[in-house]
N, C-alpha and C positions, 0 to 999 in steps of 0.2 A: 148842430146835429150832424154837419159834415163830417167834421173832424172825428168824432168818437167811430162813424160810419167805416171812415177808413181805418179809425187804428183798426177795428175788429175785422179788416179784412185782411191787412197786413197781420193781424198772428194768426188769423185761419190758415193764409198760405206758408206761413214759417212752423206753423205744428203739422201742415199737410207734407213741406218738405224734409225735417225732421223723422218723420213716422217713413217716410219713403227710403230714407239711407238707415234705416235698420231693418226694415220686414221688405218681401217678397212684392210684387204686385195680384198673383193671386193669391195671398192672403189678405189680401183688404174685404171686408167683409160688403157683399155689394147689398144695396138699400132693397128692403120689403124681401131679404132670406126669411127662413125658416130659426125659428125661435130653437138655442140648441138648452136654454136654461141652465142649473149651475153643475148638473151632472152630468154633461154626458159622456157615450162611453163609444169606444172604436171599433170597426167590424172591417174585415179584411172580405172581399169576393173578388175571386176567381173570373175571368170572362175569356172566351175564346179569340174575342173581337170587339177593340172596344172604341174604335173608329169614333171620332168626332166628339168623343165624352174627356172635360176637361174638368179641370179643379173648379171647384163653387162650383160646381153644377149640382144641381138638388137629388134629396134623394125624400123620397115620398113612399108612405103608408095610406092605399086606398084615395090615392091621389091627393092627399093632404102631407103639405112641405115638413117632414120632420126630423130634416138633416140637410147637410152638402158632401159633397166629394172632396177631401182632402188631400188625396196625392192620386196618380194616376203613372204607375210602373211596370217594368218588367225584370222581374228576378233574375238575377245571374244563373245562366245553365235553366231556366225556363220556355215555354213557347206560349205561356198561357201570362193575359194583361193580369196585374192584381190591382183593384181601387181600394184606395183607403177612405171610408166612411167614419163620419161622424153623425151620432144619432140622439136627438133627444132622450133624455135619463129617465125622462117619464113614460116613453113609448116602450110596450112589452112587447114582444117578439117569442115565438117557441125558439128551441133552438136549431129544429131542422128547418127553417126559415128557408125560402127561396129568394131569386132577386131576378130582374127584367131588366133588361137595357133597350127602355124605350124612346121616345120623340114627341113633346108637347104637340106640336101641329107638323104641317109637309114642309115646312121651310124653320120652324122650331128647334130649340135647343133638343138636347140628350138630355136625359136624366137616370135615375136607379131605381125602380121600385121594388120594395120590400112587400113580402105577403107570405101569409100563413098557406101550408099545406093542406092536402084533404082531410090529412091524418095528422095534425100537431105534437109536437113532443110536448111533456108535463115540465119540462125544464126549461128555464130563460134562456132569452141568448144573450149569453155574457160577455162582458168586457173582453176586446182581444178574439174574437172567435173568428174564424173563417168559412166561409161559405164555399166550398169546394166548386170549380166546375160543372160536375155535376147535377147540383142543383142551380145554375142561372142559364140565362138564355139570353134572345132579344129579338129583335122586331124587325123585318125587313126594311132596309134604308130607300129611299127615295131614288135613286140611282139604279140599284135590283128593279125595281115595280116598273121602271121605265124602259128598264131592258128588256124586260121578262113581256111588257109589251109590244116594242117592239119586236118582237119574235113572232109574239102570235099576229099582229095586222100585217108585216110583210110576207109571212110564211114561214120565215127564220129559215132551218135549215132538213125541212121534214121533205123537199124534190132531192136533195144530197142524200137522206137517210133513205129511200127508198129505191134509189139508184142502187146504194151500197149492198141493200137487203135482197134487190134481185139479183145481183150479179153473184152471191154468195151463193144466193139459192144455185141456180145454176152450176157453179164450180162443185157445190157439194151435194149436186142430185147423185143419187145413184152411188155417192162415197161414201155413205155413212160408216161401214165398217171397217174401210181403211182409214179417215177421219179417227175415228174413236181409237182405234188403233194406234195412230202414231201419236194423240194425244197423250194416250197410256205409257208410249214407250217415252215420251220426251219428261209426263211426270215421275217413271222412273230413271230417267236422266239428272232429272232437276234434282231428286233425291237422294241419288250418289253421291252427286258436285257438291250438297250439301253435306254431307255425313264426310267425306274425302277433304273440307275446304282448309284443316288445316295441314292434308298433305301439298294440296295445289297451291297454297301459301309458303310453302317450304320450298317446294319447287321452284316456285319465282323467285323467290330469295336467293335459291342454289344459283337459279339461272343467272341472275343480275349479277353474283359475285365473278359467278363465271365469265360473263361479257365484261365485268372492270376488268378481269388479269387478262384476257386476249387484248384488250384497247390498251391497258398498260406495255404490252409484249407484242404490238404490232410490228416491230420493225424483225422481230424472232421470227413471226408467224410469215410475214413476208418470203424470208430466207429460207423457212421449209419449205415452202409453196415451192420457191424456182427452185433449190434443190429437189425438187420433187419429181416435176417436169421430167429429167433425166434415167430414173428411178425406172419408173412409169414408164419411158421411148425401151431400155433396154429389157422388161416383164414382160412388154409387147410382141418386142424380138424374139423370147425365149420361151412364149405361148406353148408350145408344141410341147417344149422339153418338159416344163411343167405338169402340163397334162397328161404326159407320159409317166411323170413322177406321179402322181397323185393317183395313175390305173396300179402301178407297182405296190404302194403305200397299200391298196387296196387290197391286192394279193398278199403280202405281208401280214396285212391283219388278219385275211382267213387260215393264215397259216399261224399262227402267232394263236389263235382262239380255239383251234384245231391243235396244238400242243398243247393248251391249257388243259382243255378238255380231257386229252388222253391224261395225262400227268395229275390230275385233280385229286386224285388219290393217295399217290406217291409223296406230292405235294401236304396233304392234308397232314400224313401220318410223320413227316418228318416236321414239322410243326408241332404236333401232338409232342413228338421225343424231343425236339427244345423245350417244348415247357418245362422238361423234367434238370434238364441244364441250367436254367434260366432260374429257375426256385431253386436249385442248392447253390447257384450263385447267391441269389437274393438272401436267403437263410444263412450265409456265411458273414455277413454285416460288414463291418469293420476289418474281418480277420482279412479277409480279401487285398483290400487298401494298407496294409501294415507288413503284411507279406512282400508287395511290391517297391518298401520302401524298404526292408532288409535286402531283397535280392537284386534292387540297384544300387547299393551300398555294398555287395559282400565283398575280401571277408570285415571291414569294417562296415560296422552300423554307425547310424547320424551321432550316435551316442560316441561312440569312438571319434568320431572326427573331429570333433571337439578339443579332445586332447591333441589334434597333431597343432603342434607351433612353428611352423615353416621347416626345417627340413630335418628334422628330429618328433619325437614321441614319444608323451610321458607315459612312463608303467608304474605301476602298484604292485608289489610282490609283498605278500603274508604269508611269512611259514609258519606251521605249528607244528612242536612237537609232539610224538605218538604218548601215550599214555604209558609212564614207567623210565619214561628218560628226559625227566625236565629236571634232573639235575647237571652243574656245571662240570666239565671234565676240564683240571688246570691243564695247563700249557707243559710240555714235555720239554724240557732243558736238561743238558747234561749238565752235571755236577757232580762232587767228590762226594765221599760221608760224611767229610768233613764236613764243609760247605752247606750239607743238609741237616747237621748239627744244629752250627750257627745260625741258620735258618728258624729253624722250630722253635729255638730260645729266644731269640729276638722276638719272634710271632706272640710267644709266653707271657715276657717281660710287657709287652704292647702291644695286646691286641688290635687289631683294627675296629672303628668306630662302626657304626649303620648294619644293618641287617647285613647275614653274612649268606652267600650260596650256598648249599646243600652239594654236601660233596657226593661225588657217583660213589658207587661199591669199587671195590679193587677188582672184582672180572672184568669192568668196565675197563678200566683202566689199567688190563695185563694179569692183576696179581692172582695169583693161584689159590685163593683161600675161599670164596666167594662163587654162587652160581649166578648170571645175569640176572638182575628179577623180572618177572614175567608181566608183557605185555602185549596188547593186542597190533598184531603184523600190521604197519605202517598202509598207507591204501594205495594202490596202484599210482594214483595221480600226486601223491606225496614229492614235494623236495628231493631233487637228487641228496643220497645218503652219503656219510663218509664211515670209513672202516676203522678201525681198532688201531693206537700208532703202536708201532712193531711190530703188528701183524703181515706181514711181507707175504705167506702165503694168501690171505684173503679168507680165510676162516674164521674169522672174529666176527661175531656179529657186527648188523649195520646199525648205526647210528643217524638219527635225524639231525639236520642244522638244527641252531639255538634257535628259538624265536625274535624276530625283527618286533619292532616298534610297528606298527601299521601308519602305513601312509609315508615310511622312513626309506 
């Protein structure tokens, strides 16, 4: 009977140490909890202060065990404990549920109790629910009762509070209305600084930037300083002179406001008459600014300058003839009759190829048989003319040059 004694104590302790290198130690479930059976479900509550409450610790309905405490945290960015409950699946709860965080006996664990409100909600509380702050509380610890005693068997601190309460009296007998008074003015002080906080925030900001670039530039600030010194000995010297400048500056200005005055008129009405300057400028646009680019250009405009090519300049001459003389007058050669014989037979025999000139009339050209034909007097600004050949006295009518090619 030994032996089988021992094996079963040696696999108690190789399954106690097995079970130990996988789960926590407060998850071992400790002997004579509370029955959670095969459903149950998790309740999350809120507590202000949850001093001395740890995991396994029970959580009870009307003082009957029908749960434990399963975690016991504080949420990141919180100030308020949250416990994580587990609760038997059999026990009902409303869903505005309350919870207590109270203490078996004076030296006794903590525990959680659950209890129904004055006013029940018609709704369960279900899996996953949270009990707000709001609805838990808890019981004064063993440490408060014992202080809150000692308070009252030594006196605690009520010869201090009555010291404090006469002495007040006295300061503020007879000041109630300037009491009240600067009370009024300091809450609206307080209410400014409030409503202004993110000018004063600015400010300290400005300021701080301000005190880095003086601490960066101390050795600048240094050197204005002693140059400064000197500044200052010689303004001191010249006190008098100064002050004498500043009575004159003074007469100056009433002399100066005393011109205004009288002239304020004069003044006014010759302003009146620029306006009328000033809008036929305005009203002239462009022309204004176009005009100033021909008359610092004359007599070339920008447009002519263009053509000059370093120390020459190109022209364009178009002549046109007047209407009634845009026929060709031949060329004037001496010759025999013979000569213009041979001529005119040749010409006969083989004519010339391509479209031919239109020959002038013979008045044109001298002969007697013919009157000029009639056309409109060439215009003033016309091509210099040429005259009739053999006309020696100048009697002959005038003739226009041929027309040029344009651009030739």
């Amino acid at each position: 009977m030994r032996v089988p004694t021992k094996v079963m104590a040696v696999c108690t302790a190789a399954a106690v140490l097995a079970a130990g290198c996988s789960m926590r130690i407060e998850d071992v479930t400790l002997p004579g909890g509370a029955d959670l059976g095969d459903n149950p479900y998790t309740v999350k509550v809120q507590f202000e202060d949850a001093l001395n409450l740890v995991p396994q610790a029970a959580v009870r309905v009307n003082d009957v065990p029908v749960g434990r405490v399963k975690r016991v945290s504080l949420p990141k960015g919180a100030w308020d404990a949250e416990v994580t409950l587990l609760v038997n699946g059999d026990v009902r709860l409303p869903a505005n549920a309350i919870a207590n965080l109270e203490q078996s006996s004076l030296l006794g664990e903590k525990y959680v109790e659950l209890a129904a409100p004055a006013s029940p909600s018609a709704q369960p509380l279900a899996d996953g629910a949270t009990i707000p702050v709001a609805r838990t509380s808890r019981n004064a610890d063993v440490e408060e009762v014992f202080g809150a005693l000692s308070l009252l068997l030594s006196g605690g601190g009520l010869p201090q509070i009555r010291t404090i309460n006469r002495e007040l009296n006295q300061a503020l007998g007879g000041r109630e209305d300037t009491v009240r008074s600067a009370l009024r003015n300091l809450n609206q002080l307080t209410a400014t600084l409030d409503r202004n906080r993110k000018s004063i925030t600015d400010a300290l900001d400005g300021l701080h930037r301000l005190s880095s670039t003086v601490a960066s530039r101390n050795g600048q600030v240094e050197t204005v300083l002693d140059d400064l010194s000197p500044g200052l000995k010689v303004m001191d010297e010249q006190r008098g002179q100064l002050v004498e400048m500043l009575r004159e500056l003074e007469k100056l200005s009433d002399v100066a406001v005393e011109v205004i005055e009288k002239s304020k008129d004069d003044t006014v009405a010759d302003l009146r008459s620029l306006a009328v300057v000033l809008r036929k400028l305005a009203d002239s646009g462009r022309d204004l600014p176009k005009s100033l680019e021909v008359l610092l250009t004359f007599p070339f405009t920008d447009e002519a300058l263009k053509g000059v090519k370093g120390d020459y300049l190109n022209g364009y001459l178009t002549v046109v003839a007047a209407k009634g003389y845009e026929c060709v007058i031949p060329p004037v050669e001496e010759t025999t009759p013979r000569e213009n014989i041979a001529r005119s037979r040749a010409l006969a025999a083989a004519p010339p190829g391509g479209p031919q000139p239109t020959p002038c009339p013979e008045a044109l050209t001298g002969g007697p048989e013919a009157d000029p034909p009639a056309a409109s007097p060439a215009p003033a600004t016309e091509a210099p003319q040429r005259r009739a050949p053999g006309d020696g006295s100048g009697g002959g009518p005038a003739l226009p040059l041929p027309t040029l090619g344009e651009g030739d």
